[in-house]
C-alpha positions, 0 to 999 in steps of 0.5 A: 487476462487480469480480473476487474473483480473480486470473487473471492466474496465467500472468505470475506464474509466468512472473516467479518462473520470470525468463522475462518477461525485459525485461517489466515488469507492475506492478500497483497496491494501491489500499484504504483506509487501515487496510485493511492495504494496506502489509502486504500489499504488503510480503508481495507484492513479496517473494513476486514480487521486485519493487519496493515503492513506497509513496507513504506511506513515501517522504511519512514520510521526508521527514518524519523528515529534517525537508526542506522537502517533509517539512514541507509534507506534515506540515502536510497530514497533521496535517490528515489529508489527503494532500499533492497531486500538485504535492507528491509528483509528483517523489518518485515520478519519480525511483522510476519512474526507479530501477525495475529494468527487468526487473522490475515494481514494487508502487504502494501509496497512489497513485493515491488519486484519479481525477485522480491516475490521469490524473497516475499515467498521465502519470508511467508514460507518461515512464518507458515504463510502466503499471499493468497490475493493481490490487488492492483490499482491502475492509474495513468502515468500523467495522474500519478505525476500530479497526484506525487507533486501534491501529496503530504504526510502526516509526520506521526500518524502517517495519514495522507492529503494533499496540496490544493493545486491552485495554492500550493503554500497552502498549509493542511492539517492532519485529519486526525492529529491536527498538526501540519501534513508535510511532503515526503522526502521522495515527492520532493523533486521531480527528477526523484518522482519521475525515477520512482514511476519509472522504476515502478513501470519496469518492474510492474510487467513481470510482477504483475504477470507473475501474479497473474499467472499464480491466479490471484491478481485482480485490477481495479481502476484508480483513476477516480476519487477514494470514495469511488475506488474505495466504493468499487471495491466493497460492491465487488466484494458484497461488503457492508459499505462504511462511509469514508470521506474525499480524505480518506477518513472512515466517518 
C-alpha cells in the first residue's frame, strides 16, 4: 500500500541542521502533468537547500536557445510527447555531474516510464547515486485537464501561473520578473493535453509499482491549492514551515 506520509523526518533535520555532511539523499517527484509537480519541487528544494532538476526546464532551454537538441525535442512535444532517453540522457549527466556533493538534489519529470527507471539507475550508478525518495502528487484526471488549459510560464525564470477561467485574455505578469507568463507549447491544444494525461496514466502503474515495491514511494493528495499541498507535506515532514503564497511564492 503507497504511504500518505513521510517518515523519513530524522534525515530531514539532520540536512537543515548540515550534520549528514558527504551524505546525499535524493529523492524523486514523480506526478502527472498539471499535477503541480514543478511547483512544488520549487518550494521543496528551497526549504531542504537542495538541487531542483527539472528534466522539463532543461528539455525548454534547449528550445529558447533553438540548439539542435532543443528542435529535436520540440518536434515531440508539439506531438505532446516526451523525447527519449537517447534525447535527454546526457543533458541530465552532465547535472548529476554538477551536483554538490554534500547535498541531495530534487528529480522532477524523470523518470516518467518503467524503462527509464532502469536508465535513471544506470546514469545515478556512474555518478555514485540513487534515488533514495519519491513523491507522488495525486490529482483527478478532470483537474489536471483544467489546470493544463490555464496554466503559463514565465519565458526567463521558468516560474508558473495560470489564467483567471472567467477571462482567459487575461494578461498575467510573472511574480518575479514582471514581464508576461506565456503558455507553453504542450498546453496548447487539447488533443496535445489530452495525449500527455494520457501517456502519463499508462506509464504511471509500472512506475508507481515499481517504486513501491523499492519502499520508497510516498503519495500526497494534489487536489487542493499550493499552500495546503505545500503545508501537507512540511507537517508530514516536522519542518520549519515558511510562508509561501496562492502563486507559489515563498514570502
Amino acid at each position: 500500500m503507497i504511504k500518505d506520509s513521510f517518515p523519513f523526518v530524522e534525515e530531514l533535520k539532520q540536512l537543515e541542521t548540515g550534520s549528514l555532511q558527504g551524505r546525499m539523499v535524493p529523492f524523486d517527484v514523480a506526478s502527472a502533468p498539471g499535477s503541480g509537480k514543478g511547483t512544488q519541487a520549487q518550494l521543496l528544494s528551497k526549504l531542504l537547500d537542495i538541487q531542483h532538476i527539472s528534466t522539463g526546464d532543461l528539455c525548454r532551454n534547449e528550445i529558447k536557445i533553438q540548439s539542435e537538441l532543443g528542435i529535436i525535442i520540440q518536434s515531440y512535444l508539439e506531438k505532446g510527447l516526451h523525447a527519449p532517453a537517447s534525447i535527454t540522457d546526457p543533458v541530465l549527466i552532465k547535472c548529476f555531474n554538477n551536483i554538490d556533493q554534500d547535498k541531495g538534489f530534487l528529480l522532477d519529470g524523470y523518470p516518467r516510464t518503467f524503462d527509464q527507471v532502469i536508465e535513471a539507475k544506470t546514469l545515478l550508478d556512474k555518478c555514485g547515486r540513487k534515488i533514495d525518495r519519491v513523491i507522488y502528487i495525486d490529482v483527478s484526471e478532470n483537474i489536471l485537464t483544467e489546470r493544463l488549459k490555464l496554466r503559463l510560464i514565465c519565458p526567463t525564470c521558468s516560474s508558473g501561473g495560470h489564467i483567471n477561467s472567467k477571462d482567459i485574455n487575461e494578461k498575467v505578469l510573472c511574480q518575479k520578473c514582471g514581464i508576461p507568463l506565456e503558455k507553453r507549447v504542450d498546453d496548447s491544444k487539447d488533443d496535445i493535453i489530452k495525449t500527455r494525461i494520457s501517456t502519463f496514466q499508462n506509464n504511471s502503474e509500472k512506475l508507481l509499482s515499481e517504486f513501491q515495491s523499492q519502499g520508497i514511494l510516498y503519495k500526497i493528495d494534489g487536489a487542493q491549492s499550493i499552500v495546503q499541498v505545500y503545508e501537507n507535506i512540511v507537517t508530514s515532514l516536522s519542518l520549519s514551515v515558511k510562508t509561501v503564497s496562492e502563486n507559489g511564492i515563498v514570502k
